[in-house]
mmCIF file of the C-alpha atoms, coordinates in Angstrom:
data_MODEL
# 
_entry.id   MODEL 
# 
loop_
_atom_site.group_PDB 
_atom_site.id 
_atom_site.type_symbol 
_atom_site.label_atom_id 
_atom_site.label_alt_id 
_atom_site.label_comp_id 
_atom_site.label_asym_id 
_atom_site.label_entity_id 
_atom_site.label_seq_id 
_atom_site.pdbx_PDB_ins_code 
_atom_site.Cartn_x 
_atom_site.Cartn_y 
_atom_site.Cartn_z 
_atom_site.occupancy 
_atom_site.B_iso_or_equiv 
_atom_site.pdbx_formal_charge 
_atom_site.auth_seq_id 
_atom_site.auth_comp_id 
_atom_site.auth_asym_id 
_atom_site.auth_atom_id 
_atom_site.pdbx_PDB_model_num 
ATOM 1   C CA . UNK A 1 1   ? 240.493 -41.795 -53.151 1.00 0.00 ? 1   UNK A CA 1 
ATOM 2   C CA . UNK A 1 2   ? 238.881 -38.317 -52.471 1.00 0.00 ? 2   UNK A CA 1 
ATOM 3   C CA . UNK A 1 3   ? 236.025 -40.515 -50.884 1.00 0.00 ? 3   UNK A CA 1 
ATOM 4   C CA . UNK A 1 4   ? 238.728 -42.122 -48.477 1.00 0.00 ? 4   UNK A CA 1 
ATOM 5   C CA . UNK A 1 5   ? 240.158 -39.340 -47.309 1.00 0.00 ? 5   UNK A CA 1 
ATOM 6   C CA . UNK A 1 6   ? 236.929 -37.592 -46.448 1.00 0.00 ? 6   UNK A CA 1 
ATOM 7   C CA . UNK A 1 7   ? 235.699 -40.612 -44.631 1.00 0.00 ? 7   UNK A CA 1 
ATOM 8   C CA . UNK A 1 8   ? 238.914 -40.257 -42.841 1.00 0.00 ? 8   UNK A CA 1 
ATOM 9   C CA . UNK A 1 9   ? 239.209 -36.889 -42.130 1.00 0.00 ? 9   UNK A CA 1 
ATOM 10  C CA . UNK A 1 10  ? 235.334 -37.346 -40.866 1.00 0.00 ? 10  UNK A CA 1 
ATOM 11  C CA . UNK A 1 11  ? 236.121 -40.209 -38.641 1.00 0.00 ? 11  UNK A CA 1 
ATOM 12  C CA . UNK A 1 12  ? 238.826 -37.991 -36.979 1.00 0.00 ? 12  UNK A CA 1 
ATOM 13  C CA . UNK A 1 13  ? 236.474 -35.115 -36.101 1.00 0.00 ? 13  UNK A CA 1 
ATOM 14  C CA . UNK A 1 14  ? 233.752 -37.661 -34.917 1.00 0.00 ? 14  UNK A CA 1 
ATOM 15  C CA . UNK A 1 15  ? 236.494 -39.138 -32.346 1.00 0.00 ? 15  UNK A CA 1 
ATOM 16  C CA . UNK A 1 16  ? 238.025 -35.901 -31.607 1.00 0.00 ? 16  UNK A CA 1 
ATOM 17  C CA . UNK A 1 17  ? 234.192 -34.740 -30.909 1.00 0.00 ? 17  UNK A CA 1 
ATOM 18  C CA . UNK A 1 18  ? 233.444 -37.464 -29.193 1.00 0.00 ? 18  UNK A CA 1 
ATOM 19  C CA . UNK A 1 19  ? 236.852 -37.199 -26.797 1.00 0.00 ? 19  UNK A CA 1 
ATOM 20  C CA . UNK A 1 20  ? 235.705 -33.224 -26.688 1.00 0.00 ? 20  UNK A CA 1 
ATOM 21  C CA . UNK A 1 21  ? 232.213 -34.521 -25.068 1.00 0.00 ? 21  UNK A CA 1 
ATOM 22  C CA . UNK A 1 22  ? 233.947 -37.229 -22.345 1.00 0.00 ? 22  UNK A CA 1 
ATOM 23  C CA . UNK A 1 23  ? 236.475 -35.305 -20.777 1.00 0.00 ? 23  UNK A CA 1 
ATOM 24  C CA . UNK A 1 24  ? 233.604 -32.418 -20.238 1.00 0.00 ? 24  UNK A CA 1 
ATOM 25  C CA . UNK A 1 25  ? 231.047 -34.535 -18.805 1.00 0.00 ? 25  UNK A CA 1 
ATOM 26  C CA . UNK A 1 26  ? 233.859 -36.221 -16.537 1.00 0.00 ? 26  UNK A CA 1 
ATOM 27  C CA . UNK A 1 27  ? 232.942 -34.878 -12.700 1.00 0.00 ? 27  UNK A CA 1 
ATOM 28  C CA . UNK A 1 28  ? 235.980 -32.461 -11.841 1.00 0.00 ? 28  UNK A CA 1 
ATOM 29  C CA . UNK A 1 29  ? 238.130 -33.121 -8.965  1.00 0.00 ? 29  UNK A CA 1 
ATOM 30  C CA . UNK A 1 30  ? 237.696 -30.640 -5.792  1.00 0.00 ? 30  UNK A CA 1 
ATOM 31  C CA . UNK A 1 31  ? 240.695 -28.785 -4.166  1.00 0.00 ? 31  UNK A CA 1 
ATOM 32  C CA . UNK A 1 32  ? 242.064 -30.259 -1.590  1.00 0.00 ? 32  UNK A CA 1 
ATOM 33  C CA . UNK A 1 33  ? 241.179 -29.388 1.892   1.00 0.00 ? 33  UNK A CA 1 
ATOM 34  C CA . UNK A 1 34  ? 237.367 -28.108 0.513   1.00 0.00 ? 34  UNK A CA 1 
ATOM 35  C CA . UNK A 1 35  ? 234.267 -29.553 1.679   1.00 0.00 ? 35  UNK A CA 1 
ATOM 36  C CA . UNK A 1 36  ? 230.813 -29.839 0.191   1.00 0.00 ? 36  UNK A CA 1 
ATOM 37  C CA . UNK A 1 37  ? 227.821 -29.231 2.926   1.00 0.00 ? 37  UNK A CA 1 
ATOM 38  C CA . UNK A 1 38  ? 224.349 -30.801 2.543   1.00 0.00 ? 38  UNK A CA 1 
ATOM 39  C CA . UNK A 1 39  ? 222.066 -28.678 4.650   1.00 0.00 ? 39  UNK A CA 1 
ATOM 40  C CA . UNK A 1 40  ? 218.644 -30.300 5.189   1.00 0.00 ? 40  UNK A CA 1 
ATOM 41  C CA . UNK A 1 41  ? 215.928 -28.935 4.458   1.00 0.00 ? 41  UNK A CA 1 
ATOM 42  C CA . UNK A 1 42  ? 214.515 -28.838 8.063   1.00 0.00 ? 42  UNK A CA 1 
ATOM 43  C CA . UNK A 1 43  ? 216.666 -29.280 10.914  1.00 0.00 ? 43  UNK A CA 1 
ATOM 44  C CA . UNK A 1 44  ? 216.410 -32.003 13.629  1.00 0.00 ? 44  UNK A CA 1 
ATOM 45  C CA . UNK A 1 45  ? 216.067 -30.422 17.270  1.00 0.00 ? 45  UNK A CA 1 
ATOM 46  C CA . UNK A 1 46  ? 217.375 -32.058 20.042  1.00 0.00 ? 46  UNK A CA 1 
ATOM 47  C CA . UNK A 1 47  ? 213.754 -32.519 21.411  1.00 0.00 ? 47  UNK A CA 1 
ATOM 48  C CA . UNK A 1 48  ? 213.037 -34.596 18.254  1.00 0.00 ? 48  UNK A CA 1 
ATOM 49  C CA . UNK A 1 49  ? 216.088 -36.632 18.265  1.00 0.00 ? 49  UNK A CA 1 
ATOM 50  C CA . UNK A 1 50  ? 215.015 -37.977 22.280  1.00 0.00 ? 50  UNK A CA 1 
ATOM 51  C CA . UNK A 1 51  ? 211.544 -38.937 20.841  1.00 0.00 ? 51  UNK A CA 1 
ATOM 52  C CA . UNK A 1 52  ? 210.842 -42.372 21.054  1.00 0.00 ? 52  UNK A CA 1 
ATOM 53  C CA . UNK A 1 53  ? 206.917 -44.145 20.327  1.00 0.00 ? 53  UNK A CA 1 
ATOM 54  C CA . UNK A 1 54  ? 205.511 -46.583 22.736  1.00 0.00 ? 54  UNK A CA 1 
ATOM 55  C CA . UNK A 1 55  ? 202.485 -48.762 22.858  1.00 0.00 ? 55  UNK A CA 1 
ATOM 56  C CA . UNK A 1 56  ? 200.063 -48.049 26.223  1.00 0.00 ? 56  UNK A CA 1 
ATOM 57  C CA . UNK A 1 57  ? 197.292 -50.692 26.032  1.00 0.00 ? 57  UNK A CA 1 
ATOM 58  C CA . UNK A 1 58  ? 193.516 -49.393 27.031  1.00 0.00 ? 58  UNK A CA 1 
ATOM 59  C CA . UNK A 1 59  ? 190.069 -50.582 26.809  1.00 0.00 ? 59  UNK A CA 1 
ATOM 60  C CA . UNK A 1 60  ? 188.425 -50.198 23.516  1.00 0.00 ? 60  UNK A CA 1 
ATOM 61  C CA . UNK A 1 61  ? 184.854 -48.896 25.189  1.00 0.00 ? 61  UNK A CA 1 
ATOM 62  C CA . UNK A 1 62  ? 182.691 -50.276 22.215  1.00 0.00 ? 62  UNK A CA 1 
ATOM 63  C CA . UNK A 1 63  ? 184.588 -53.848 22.502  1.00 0.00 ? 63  UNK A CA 1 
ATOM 64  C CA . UNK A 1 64  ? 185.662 -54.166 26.352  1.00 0.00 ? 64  UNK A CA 1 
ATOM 65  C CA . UNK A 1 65  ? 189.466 -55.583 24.809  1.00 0.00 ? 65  UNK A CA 1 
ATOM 66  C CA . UNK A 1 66  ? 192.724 -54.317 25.162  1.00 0.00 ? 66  UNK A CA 1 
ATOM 67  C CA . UNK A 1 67  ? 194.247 -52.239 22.103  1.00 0.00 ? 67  UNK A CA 1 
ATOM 68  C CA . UNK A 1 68  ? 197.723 -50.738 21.824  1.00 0.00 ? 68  UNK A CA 1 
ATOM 69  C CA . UNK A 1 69  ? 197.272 -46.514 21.687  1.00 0.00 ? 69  UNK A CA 1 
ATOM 70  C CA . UNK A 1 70  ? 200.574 -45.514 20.199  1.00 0.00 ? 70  UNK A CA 1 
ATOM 71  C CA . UNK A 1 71  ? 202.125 -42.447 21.735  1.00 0.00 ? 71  UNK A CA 1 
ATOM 72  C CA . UNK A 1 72  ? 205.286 -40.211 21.140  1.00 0.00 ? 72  UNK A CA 1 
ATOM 73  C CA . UNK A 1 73  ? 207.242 -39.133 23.885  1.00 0.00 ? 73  UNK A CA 1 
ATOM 74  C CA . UNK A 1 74  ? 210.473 -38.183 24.996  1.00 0.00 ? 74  UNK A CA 1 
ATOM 75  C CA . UNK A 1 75  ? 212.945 -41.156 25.879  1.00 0.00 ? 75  UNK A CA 1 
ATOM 76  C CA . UNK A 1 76  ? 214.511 -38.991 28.479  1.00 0.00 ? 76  UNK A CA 1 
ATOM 77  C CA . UNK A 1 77  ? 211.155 -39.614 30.569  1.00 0.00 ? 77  UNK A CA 1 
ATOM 78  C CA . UNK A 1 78  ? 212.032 -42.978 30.595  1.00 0.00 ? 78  UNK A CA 1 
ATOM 79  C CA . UNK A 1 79  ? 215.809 -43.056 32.164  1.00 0.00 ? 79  UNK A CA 1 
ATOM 80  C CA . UNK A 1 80  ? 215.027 -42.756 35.846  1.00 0.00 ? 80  UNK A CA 1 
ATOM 81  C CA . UNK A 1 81  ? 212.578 -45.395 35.973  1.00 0.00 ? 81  UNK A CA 1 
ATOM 82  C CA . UNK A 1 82  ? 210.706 -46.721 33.194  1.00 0.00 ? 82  UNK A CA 1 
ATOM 83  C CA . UNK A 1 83  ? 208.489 -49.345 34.593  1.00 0.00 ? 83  UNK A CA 1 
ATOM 84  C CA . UNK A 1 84  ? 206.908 -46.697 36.788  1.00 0.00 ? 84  UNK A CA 1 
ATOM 85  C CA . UNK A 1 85  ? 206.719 -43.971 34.090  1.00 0.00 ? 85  UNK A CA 1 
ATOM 86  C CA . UNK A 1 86  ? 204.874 -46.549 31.660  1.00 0.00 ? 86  UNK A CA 1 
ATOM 87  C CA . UNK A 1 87  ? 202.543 -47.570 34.051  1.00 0.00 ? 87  UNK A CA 1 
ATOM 88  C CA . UNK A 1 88  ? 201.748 -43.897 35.247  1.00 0.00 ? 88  UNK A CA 1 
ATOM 89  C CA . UNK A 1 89  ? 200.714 -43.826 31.157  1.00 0.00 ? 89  UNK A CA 1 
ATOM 90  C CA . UNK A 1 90  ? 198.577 -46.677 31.421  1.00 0.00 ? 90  UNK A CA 1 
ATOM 91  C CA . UNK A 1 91  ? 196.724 -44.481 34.454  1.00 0.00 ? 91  UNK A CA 1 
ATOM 92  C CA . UNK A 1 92  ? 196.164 -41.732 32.974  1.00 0.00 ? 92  UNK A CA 1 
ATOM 93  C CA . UNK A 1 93  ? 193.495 -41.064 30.254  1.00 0.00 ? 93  UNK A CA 1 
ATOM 94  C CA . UNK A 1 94  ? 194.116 -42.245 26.751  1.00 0.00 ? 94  UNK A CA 1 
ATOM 95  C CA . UNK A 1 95  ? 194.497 -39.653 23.827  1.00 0.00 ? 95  UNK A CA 1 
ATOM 96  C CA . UNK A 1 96  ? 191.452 -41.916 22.242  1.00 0.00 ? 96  UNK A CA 1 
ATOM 97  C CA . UNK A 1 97  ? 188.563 -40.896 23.094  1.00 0.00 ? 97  UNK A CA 1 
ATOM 98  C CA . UNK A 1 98  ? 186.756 -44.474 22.003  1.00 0.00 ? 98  UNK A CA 1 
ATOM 99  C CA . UNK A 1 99  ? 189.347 -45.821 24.830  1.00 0.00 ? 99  UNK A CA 1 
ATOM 100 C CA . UNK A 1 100 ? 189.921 -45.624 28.539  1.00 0.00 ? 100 UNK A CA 1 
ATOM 101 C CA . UNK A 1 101 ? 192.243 -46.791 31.205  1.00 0.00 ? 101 UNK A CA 1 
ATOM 102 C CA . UNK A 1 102 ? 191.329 -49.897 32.724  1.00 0.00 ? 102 UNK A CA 1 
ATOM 103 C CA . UNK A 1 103 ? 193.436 -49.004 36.264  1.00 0.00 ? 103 UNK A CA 1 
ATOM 104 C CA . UNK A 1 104 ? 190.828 -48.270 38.501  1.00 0.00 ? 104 UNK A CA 1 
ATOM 105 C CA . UNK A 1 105 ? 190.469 -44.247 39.900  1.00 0.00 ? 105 UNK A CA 1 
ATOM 106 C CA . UNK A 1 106 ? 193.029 -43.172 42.735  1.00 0.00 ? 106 UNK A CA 1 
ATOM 107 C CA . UNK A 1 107 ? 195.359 -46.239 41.694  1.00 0.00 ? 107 UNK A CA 1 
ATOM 108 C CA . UNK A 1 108 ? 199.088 -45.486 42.911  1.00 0.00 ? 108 UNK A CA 1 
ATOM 109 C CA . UNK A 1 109 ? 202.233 -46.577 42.444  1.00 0.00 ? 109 UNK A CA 1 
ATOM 110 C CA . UNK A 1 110 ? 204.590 -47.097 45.758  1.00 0.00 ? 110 UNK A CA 1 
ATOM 111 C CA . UNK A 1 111 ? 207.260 -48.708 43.535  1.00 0.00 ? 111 UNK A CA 1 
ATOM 112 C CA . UNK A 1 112 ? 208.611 -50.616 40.624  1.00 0.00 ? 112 UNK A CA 1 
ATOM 113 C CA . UNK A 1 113 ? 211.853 -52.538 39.874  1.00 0.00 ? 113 UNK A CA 1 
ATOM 114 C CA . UNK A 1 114 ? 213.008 -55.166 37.190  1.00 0.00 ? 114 UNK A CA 1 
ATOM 115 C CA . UNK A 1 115 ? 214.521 -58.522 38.560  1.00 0.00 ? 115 UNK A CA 1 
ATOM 116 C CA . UNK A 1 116 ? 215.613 -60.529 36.130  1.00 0.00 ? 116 UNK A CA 1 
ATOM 117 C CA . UNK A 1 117 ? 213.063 -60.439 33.484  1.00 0.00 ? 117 UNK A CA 1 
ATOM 118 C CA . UNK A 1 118 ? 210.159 -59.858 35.703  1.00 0.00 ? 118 UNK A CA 1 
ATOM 119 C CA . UNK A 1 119 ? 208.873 -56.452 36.779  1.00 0.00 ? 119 UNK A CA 1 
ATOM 120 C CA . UNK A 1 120 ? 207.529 -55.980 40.656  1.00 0.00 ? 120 UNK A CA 1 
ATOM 121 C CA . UNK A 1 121 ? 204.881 -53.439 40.533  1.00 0.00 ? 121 UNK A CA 1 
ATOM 122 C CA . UNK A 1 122 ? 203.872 -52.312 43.849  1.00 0.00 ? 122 UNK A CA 1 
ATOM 123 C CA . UNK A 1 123 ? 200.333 -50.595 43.770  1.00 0.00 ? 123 UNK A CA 1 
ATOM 124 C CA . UNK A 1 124 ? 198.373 -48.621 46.095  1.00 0.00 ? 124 UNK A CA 1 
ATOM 125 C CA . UNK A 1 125 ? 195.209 -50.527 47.659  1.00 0.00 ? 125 UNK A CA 1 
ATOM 126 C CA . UNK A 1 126 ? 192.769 -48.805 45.575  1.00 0.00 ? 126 UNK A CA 1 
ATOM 127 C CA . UNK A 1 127 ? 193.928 -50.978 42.392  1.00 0.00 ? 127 UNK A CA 1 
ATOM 128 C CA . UNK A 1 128 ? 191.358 -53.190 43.691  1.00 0.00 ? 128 UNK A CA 1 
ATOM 129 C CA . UNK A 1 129 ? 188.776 -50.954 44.054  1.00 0.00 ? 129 UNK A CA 1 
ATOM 130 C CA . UNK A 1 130 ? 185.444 -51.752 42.458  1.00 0.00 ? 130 UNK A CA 1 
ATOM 131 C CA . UNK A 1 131 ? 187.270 -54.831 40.436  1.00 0.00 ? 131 UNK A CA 1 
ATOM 132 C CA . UNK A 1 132 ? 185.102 -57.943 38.950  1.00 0.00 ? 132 UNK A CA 1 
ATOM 133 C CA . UNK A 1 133 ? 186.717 -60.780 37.057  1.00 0.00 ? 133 UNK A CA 1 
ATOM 134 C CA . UNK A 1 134 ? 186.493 -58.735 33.758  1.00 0.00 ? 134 UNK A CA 1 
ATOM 135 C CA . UNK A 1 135 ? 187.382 -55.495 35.155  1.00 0.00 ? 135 UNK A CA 1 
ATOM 136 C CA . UNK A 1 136 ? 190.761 -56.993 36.638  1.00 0.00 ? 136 UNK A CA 1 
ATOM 137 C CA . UNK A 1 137 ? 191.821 -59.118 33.543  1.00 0.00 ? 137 UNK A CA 1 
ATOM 138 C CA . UNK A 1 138 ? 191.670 -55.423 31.614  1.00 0.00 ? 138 UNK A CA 1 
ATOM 139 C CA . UNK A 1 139 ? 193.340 -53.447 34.405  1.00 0.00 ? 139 UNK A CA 1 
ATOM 140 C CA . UNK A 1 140 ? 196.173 -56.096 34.794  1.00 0.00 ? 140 UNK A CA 1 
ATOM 141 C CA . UNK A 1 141 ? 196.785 -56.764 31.143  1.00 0.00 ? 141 UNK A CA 1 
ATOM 142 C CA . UNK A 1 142 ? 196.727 -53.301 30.120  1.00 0.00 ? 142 UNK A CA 1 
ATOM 143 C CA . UNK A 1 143 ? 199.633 -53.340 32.820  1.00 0.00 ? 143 UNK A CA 1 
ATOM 144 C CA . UNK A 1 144 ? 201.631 -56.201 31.804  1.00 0.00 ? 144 UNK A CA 1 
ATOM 145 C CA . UNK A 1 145 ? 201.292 -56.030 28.060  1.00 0.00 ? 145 UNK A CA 1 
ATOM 146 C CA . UNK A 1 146 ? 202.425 -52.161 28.203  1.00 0.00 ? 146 UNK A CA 1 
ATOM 147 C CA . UNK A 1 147 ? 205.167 -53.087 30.033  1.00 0.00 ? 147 UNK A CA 1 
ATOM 148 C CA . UNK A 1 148 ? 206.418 -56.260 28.442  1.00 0.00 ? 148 UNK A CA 1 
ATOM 149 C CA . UNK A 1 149 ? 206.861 -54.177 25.066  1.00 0.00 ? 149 UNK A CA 1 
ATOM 150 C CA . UNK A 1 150 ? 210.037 -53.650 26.715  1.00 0.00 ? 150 UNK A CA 1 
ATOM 151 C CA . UNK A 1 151 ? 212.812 -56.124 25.287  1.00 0.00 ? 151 UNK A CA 1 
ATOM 152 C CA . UNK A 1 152 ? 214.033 -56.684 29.028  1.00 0.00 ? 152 UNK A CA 1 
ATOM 153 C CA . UNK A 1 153 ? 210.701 -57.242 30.279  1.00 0.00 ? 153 UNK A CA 1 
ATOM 154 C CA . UNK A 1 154 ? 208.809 -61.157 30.370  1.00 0.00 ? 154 UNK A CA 1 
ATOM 155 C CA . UNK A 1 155 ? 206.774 -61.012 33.151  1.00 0.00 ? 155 UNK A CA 1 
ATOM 156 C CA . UNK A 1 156 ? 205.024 -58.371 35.778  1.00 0.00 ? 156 UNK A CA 1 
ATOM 157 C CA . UNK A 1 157 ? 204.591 -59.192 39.594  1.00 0.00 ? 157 UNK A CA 1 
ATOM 158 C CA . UNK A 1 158 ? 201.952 -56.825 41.217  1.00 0.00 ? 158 UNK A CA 1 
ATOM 159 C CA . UNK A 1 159 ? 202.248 -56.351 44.950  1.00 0.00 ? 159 UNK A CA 1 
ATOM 160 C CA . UNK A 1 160 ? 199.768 -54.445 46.734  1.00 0.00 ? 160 UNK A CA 1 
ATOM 161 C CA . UNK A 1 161 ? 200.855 -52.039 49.321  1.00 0.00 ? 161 UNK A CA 1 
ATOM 162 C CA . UNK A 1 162 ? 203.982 -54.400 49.797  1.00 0.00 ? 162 UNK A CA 1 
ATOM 163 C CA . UNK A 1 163 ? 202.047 -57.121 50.188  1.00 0.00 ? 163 UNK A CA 1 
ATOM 164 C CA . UNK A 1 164 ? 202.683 -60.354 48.285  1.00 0.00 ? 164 UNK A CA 1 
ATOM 165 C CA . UNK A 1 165 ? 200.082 -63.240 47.423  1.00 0.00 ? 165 UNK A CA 1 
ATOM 166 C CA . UNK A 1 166 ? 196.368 -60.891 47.424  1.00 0.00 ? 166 UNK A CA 1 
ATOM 167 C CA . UNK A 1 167 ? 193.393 -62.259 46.079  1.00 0.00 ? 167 UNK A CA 1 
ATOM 168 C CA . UNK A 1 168 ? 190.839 -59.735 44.413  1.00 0.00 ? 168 UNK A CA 1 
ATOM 169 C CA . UNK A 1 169 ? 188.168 -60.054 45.910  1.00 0.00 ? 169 UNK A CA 1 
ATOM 170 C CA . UNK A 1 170 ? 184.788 -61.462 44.713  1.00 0.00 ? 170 UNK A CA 1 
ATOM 171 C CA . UNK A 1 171 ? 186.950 -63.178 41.909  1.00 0.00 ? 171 UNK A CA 1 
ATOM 172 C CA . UNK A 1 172 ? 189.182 -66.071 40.780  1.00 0.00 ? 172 UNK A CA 1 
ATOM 173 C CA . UNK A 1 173 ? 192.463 -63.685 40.501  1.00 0.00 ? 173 UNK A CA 1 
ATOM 174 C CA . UNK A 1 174 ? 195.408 -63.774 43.036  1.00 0.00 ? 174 UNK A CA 1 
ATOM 175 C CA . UNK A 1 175 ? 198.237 -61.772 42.403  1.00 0.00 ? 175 UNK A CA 1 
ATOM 176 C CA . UNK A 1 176 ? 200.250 -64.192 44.220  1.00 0.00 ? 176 UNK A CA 1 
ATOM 177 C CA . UNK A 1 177 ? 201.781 -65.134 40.977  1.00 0.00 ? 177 UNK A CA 1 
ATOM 178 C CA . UNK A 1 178 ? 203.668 -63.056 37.780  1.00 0.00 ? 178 UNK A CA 1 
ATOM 179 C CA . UNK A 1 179 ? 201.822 -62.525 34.857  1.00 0.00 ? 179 UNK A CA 1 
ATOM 180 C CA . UNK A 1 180 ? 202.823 -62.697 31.276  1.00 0.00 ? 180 UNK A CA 1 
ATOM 181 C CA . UNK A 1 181 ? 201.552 -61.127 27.740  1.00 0.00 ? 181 UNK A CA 1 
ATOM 182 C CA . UNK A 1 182 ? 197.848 -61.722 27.094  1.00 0.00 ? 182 UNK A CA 1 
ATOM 183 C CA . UNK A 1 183 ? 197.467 -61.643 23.438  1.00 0.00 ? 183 UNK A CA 1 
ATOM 184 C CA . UNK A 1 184 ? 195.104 -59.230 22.428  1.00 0.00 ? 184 UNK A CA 1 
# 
């Protein structure tokens, strides 16, 4: 009987121990109208929140193919006129050094516009400076496939000086027609 009532009055303090241990480990409720604020550990600056990556394609020197050079920069760039602004990218000199731009030196652009889903790129004469077959392929692709990484963008139509239908000369291209991604 002693035994019993020892198990018994053990039992007891093992639940009233064990009610003890839940209702301290229970998460308390806040006050009302109290907040809790998670600073991070490095702020985001509006610079970095307006960044945006894009892929400009160049020629690989060692290969003579097209290859995607990622680059970071800031969406705003890209409100006015994007088209234009990629293309002025693809002019310039890659970041890479074991790349370069395919456009050809003094290359301008007079003007670009999306109809439809095809993007009229109207370049200075001196696009087709110094161009052969190979050379042209590169300059226009690294055009075209820069430009249709843009969701909107299918197709490229290159006008020189405002005129439609040229032929590079000493090759088999006319730009008479639009051109769509090469796969690199």
């Amino acid at each position: 009987m002693k035994n019993k009532k020892l198990l018994l009055i053990l039992a007891l303090v093992l639940i009233c121990a064990l009610i003890v241990v839940v209702f301290v480990n229970l998460p308390k409720k806040e006050e009302t109208g109290t907040t809790t604020e998670i600073t991070p550990s490095e702020e985001i600056t509006e610079e970095q929140e307006r960044q945006t990556m894009i892929a400009l394609y160049y020629t690989n020197i060692e290969t003579n193919t097209l290859v995607p050079e990622a680059r970071v920069i800031d969406a705003k760039s890209l409100l006015e006129n994007p088209y234009k602004t990629l293309t002025e990218y693809v002019i310039e000199a890659p970041r890479n050094e074991k790349l370069k731009s395919s456009i050809p030196e003094g290359t301008k652009i007079n003007g670009a516009s999306l109809n439809g889903n095809t993007v009229t790129l109207d370049l200075s004469k001196e696009f087709l400076n110094g161009q052969n077959e190979e050379n042209a392929i590169l300059s226009i692709y690294s055009i075209v496939n820069t430009l249709t990484e843009l969701n909107e963008v299918n197709s490229v139509r290159i006008l020189i000086d405002g005129e439609e239908n040229i032929s590079i000369e000493g090759t088999n291209i006319s730009l008479s027609e639009g051109f769509t991604r090469f796969a690199t």
